[in-house]
C-alpha positions in Angstrom: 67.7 74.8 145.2 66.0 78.1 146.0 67.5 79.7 143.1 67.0 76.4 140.4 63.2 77.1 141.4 63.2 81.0 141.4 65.1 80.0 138.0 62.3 78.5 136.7 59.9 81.0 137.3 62.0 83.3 135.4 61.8 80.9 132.2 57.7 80.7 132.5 57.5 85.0 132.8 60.0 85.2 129.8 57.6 82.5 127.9 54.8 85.2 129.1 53.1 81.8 130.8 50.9 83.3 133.4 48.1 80.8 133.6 49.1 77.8 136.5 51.2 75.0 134.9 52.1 71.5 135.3 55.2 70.8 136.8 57.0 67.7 136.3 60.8 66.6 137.3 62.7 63.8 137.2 65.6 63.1 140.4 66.9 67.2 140.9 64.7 68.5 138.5 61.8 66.7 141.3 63.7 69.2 144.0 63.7 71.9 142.0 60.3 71.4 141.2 58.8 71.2 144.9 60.8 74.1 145.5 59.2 75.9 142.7 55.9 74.7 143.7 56.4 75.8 147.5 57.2 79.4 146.7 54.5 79.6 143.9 51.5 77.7 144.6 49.2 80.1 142.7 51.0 79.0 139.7 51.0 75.6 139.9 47.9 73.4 138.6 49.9 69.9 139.2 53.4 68.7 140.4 54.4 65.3 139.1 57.8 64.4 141.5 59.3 61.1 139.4 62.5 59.5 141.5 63.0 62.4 143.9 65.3 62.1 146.7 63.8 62.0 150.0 65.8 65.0 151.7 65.9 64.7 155.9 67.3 66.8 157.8 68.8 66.2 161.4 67.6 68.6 163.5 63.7 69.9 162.9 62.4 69.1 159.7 61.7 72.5 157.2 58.2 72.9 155.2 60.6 71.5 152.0 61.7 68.2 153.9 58.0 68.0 155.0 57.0 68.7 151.3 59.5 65.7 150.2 58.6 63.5 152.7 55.4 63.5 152.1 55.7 63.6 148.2 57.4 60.3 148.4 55.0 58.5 150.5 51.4 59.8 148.7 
């Protein structure tokens, strides 16, 4: 998932889109999206996450299950 959102980073700096975007994404492209938006806050304006997977982990959640979690309830 690191990668999809590194991924789209790459598509916005080969658009030349430097100004902070909205973000939306539908199921996986709603993971790839909070990903995106956790390694690039600067460059996010909004994050719409439509039908996104909750994602827990077992042991100690991570800052991206946190971010999901708490997506899906706000």
């Amino acid at each position: 998932m690191h990668d999809c959102g590194q991924a789209l980073g790459q598509v916005l700096d080969s658009l030349t889109i430097s100004e902070p975007v909205v973000v939306v994404g539908t199921s996986w492209g709603g993971l790839v999206a909070g990903e995106f938006a956790l390694a690039h806050q600067r460059r996010i304006l909004a994050l719409v996450m439509l039908n996104t997977p909750v994602i827990k982990a077992p042991e100690v959640p991570s800052l991206s299950d946190r971010f999901m979690v708490w997506g899906a309830r706000w």
